[in-house]
C-alpha positions in Angstrom: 18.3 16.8 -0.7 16.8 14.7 2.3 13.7 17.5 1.7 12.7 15.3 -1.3 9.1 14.1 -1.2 7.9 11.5 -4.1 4.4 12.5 -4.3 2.9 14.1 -1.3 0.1 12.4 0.8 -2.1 9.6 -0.8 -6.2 9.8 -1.4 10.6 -3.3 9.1 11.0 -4.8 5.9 8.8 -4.4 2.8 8.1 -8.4 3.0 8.3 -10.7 5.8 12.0 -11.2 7.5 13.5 -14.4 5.0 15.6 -16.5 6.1 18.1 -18.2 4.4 16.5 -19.9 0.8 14.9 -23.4 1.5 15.1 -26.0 -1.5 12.2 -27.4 -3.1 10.9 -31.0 -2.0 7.7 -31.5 0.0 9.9 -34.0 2.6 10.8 -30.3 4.7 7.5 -29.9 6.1 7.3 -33.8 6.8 6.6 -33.5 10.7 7.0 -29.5 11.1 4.6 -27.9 12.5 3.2 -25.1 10.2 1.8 -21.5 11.1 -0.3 -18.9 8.8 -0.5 -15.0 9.3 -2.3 -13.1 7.0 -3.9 -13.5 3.8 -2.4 -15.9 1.3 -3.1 -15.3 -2.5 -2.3 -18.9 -4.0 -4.4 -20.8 -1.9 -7.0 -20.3 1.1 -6.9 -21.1 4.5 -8.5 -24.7 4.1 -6.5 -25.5 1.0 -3.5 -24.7 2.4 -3.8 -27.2 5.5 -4.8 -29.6 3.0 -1.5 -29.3 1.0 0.4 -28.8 4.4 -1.0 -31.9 5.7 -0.5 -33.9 2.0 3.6 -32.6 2.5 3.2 -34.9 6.0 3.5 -31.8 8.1 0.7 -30.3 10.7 -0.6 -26.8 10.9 -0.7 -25.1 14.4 -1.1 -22.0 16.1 2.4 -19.3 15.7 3.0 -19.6 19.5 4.3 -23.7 18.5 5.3 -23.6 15.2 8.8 -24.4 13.3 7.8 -22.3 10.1 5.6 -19.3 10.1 4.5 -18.3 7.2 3.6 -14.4 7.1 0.8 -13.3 4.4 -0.6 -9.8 3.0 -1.5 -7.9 5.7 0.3 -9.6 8.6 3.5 -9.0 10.7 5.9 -11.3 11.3 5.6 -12.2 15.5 7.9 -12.8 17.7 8.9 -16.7 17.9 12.6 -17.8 18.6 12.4 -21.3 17.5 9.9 -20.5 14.4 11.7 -19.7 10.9 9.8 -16.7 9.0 8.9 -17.5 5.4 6.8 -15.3 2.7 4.9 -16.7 0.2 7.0 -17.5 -2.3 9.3 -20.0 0.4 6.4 -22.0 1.6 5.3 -22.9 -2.0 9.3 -23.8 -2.7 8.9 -25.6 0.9 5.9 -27.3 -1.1 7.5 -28.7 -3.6 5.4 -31.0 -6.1 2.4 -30.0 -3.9 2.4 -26.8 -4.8 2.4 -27.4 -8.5 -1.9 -27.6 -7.7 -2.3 -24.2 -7.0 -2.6 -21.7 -10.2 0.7 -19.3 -9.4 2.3 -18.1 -12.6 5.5 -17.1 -11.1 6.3 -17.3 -7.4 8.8 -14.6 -6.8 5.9 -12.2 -8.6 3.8 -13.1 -5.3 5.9 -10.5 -3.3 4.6 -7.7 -5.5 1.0 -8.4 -6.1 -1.8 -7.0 -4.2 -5.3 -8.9 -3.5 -8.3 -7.6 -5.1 -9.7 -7.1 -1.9 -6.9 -4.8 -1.0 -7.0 -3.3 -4.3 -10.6 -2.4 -3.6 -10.0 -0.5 -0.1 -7.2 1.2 -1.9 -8.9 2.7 -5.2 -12.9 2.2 -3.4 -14.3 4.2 -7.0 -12.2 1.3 -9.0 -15.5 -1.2 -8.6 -14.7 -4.7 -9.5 -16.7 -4.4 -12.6 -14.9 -1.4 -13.5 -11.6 -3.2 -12.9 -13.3 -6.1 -15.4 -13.4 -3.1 -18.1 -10.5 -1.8 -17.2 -8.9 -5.5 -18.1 -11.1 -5.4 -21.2 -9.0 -2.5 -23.0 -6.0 -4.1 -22.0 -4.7 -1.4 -19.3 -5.4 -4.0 -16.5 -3.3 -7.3 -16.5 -4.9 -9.0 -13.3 -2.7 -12.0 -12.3 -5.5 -14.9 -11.9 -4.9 -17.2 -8.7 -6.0 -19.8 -6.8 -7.5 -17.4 -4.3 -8.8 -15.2 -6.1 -7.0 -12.2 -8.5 -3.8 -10.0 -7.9 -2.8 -6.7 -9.4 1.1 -6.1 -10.2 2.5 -2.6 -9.7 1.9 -1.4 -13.0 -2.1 -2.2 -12.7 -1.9 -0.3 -9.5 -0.6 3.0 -11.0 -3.6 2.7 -13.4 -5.8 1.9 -10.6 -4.6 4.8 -8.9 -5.0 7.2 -11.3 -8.5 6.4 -12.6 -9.5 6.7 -9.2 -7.9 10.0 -9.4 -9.8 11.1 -12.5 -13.0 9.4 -11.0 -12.8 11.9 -8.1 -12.4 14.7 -10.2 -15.9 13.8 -11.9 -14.7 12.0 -15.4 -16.7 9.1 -16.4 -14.8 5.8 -16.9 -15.1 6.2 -20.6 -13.6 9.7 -20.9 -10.7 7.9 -17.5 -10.2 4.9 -20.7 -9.4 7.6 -23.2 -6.9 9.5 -21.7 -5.2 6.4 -20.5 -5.5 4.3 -23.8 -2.4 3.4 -25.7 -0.8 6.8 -27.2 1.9 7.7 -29.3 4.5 4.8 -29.7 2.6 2.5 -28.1 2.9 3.9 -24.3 0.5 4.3 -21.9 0.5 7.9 -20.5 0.0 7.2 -16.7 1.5 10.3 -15.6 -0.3 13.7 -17.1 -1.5 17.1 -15.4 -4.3 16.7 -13.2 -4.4 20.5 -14.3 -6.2 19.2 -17.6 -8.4 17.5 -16.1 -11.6 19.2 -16.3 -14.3 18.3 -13.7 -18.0 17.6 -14.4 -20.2 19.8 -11.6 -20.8 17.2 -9.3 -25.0 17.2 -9.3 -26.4 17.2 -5.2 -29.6 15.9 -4.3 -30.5 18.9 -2.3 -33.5 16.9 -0.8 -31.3 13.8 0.5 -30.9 14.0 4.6 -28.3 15.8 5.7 -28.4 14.6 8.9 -26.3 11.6 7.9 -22.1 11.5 7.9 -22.3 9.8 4.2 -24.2 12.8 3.2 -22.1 15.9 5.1 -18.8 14.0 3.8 -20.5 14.5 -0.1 -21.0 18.2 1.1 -17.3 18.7 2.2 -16.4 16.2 -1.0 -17.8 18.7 -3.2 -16.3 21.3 -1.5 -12.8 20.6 -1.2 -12.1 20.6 -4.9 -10.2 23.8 -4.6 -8.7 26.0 -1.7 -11.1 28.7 -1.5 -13.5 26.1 -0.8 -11.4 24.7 2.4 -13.3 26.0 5.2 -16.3 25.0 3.9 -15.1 21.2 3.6 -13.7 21.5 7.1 -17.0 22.7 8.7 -18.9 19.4 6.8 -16.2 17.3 7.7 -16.5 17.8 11.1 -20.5 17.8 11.1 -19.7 14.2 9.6 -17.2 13.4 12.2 -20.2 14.6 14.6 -22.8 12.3 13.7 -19.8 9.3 13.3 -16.9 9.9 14.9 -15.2 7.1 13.3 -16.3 8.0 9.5 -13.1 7.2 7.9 -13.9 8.8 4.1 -14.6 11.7 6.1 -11.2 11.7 8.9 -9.3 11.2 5.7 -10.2 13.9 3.4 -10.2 16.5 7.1 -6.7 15.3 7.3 -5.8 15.6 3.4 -7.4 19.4 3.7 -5.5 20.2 6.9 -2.1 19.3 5.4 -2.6 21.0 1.9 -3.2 24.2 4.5 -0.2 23.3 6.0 -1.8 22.6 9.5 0.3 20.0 9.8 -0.3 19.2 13.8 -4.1 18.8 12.9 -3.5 17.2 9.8 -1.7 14.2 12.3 -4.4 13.9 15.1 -7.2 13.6 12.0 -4.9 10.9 10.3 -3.6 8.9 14.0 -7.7 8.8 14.5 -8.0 7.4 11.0 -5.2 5.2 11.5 -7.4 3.9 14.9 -10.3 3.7 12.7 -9.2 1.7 9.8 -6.0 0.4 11.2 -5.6 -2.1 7.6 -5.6 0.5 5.0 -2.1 1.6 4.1 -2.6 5.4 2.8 -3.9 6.1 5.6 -0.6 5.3 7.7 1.3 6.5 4.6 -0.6 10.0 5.1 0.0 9.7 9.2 3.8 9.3 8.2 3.8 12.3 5.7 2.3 14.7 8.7 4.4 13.3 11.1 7.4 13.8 9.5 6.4 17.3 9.1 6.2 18.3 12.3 9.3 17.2 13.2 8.5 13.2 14.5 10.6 11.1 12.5 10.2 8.7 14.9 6.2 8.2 14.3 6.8 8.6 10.6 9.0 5.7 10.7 6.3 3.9 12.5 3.4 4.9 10.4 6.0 4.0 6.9 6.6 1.0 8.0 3.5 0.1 9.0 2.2 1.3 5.3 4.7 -1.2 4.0 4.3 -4.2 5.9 -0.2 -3.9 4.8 1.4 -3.0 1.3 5.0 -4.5 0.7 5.2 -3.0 -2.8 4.0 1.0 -2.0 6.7 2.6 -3.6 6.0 5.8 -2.2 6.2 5.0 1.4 9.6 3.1 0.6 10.9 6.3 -0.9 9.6 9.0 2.1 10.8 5.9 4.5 14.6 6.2 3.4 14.6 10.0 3.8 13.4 9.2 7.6 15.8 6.9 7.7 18.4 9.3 6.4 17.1 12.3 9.3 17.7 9.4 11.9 21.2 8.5 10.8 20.3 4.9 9.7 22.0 4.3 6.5 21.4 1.2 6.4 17.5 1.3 6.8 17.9 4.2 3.9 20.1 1.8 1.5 17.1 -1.2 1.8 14.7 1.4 0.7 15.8 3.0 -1.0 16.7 -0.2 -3.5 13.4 -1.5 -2.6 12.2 1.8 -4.3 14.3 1.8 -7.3 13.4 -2.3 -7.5 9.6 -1.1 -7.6 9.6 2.0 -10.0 13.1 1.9 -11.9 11.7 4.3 -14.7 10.2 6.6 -12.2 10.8 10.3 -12.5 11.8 10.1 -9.2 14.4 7.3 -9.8 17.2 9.5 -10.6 16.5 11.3 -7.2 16.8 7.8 -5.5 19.3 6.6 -7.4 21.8 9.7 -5.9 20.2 9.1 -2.4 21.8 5.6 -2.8 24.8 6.5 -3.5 25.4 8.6 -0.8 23.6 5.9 1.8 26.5 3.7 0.5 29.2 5.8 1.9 28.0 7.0 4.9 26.4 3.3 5.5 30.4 2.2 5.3 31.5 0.5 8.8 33.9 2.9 9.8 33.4 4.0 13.4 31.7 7.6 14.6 32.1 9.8 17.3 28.6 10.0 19.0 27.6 13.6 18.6 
């Protein structure tokens, strides 16, 4: 069973270590000195000094601090004397003063994902496609102080327009097939099979002599596997001109593991990882080949790294607890996989997770081992 992949490769803690809960009242941060990693999603950077000051408390740099408070994006560092907080436990810290800031429900934080990140995940999502998206009702955009968050269930949408997006649909015909169908359900799961591509139309006269316009080549291309080698020789001519084109190192590295090149598939995706170290399918992908050839050590790395840019990607939860599995840690396996089955409870792959639990419990049991 430990074989078991969720969904294949995508085109440590999964939040910030907590400590133990901290009661409301704005009299806690009343002369503590206050940290920020990260991006925050109820407030900015400016605001939140403001309400950290107003609470009678003083923002510093992590190195001083007695509270660090770990955003999107960030890792929790190394401080001894600092306690770690997410999101949600500074605006509890906050008490009354956080009653300002426009958060519908602050345990909901943990899951939602900036707009900004939403963007670099789903690039053919544009914001004013996400606005029409919102317009038919399959979007539900959380609004914020800073800005708008997407919840896990806007992301599957997000994820699969982009999908249909690539294949060539327009965003009317992506609307249609995602509209609300029989009994009132949204069909977010279907056969990219029937999905039937428009020819993508090339300006034959554009310069090729540019990476943007190689990658549309290999883009084009790599719709289908007798059209691999092709997309690998326009990859690399990309690659060529800019060696740090990341559209470009991350479809080469998609190609190279649907040929099951896995080694390749890993130094394309470790250079993509260098190049656009924030973007969490590209680590997720990194893990995926990694794990293929046999390092479950740099899969676990490139996982959890996934997870700490995008605490709620379900998918690299789930691969991360059959690592964890490999490597004997039961225990890492049990977080996962409950973070997993907290995140997508009516997957199809829940039942899969659900028994992968089970058996994490009893092996994860105290008893002693003999090493082996």
């Amino acid at each position: 069973m430990t074989n078991v992949r969720p969904r294949g490769h995508a085109n440590t803690p999964a939040t910030a270590p907590t400590s133990a809960k901290v009661p409301e009242g704005g009299s806690r941060l009343r002369g503590k000195r206050v940290a920020f990693a990260g991006r925050l999603l109820s407030c900015d950077r400016n605001e939140a000094r403001r309400l950290v000051a107003g609470a009678g408390g003083q923002v510093c740099r992590a190195s001083s601090a007695d509270f660090l408070v770990v955003g999107v994006g960030a890792t929790a560092r190394s401080n001894k004397t600092a306690r770690t907080l997410d999101e949600a436990q500074f605006l509890s810290l906050l008490g009354a003063g956080a009653r300002t800031l426009t958060v519908p429900d602050r345990e909901a934080l943990r899951d939602l994902v900036a707009s900004t990140h939403a963007a670099r995940l789903y690039p053919r999502v544009t914001w004013a496609r996400r606005q029409r998206l919102a317009r038919h009702g399959l979007l539900q955009p959380v609004a914020l102080s800073n800005g708008v968050g997407y919840g896990f269930r806007d992301l599957r949408v997000l994820r699969e327009v982009d999908e249909m997006l690539a294949a060539g649909l327009t965003l009317a015909q992506a609307i249609n097939r995602l509209l609300p169908r029989a009994g009132g359900q949204l069909e977010l799961r279907f056969p990219m099979a029937a999905v039937k591509p428009r020819p993508k139309r090339v300006d034959l006269t554009m310069d090729k002599e540019t990476a943007d316009a190689w990658f549309d080549v290999g883009f084009c291309a790599d719709r289908d596997r007798s059209g691999f080698p092709a997309a690998i020789a326009a990859y690399k001519r990309a690659l060529e001109i800019d060696p740090i084109h990341v559209p470009s190192l991350i479809n080469l590295g998609n190609v190279y593991y649907e040929m099951g090149e896995f080694e390749q598939a890993r130094e394309v995706y470790t250079r993509g990882t260098s190049a656009d170290g924030d973007n969490p399918r590209t680590h997720f992908n990194l893990g995926n080949a990694c794990d293929e050839t046999g390092d479950l050590l740099g899969a676990m790395r490139a996982y959890r790294r996934a997870i700490v840019l995008w605490p709620g990607y379900a998918d690299a939860h789930f691969n991360l607890a059959l690592v964890a599995e490999k490597l004997g840690s039961w225990g890492m396996a049990l977080q996962h996989w409950q973070k997993f089955l907290e995140l997508e409870p009516g997957s199809e792959w829940a039942a899969v997770a659900r028994s992968h639990l089970e058996d994490a419990r009893k092996k994860g049991s105290p008893t002693p081992r003999r090493p082996s």
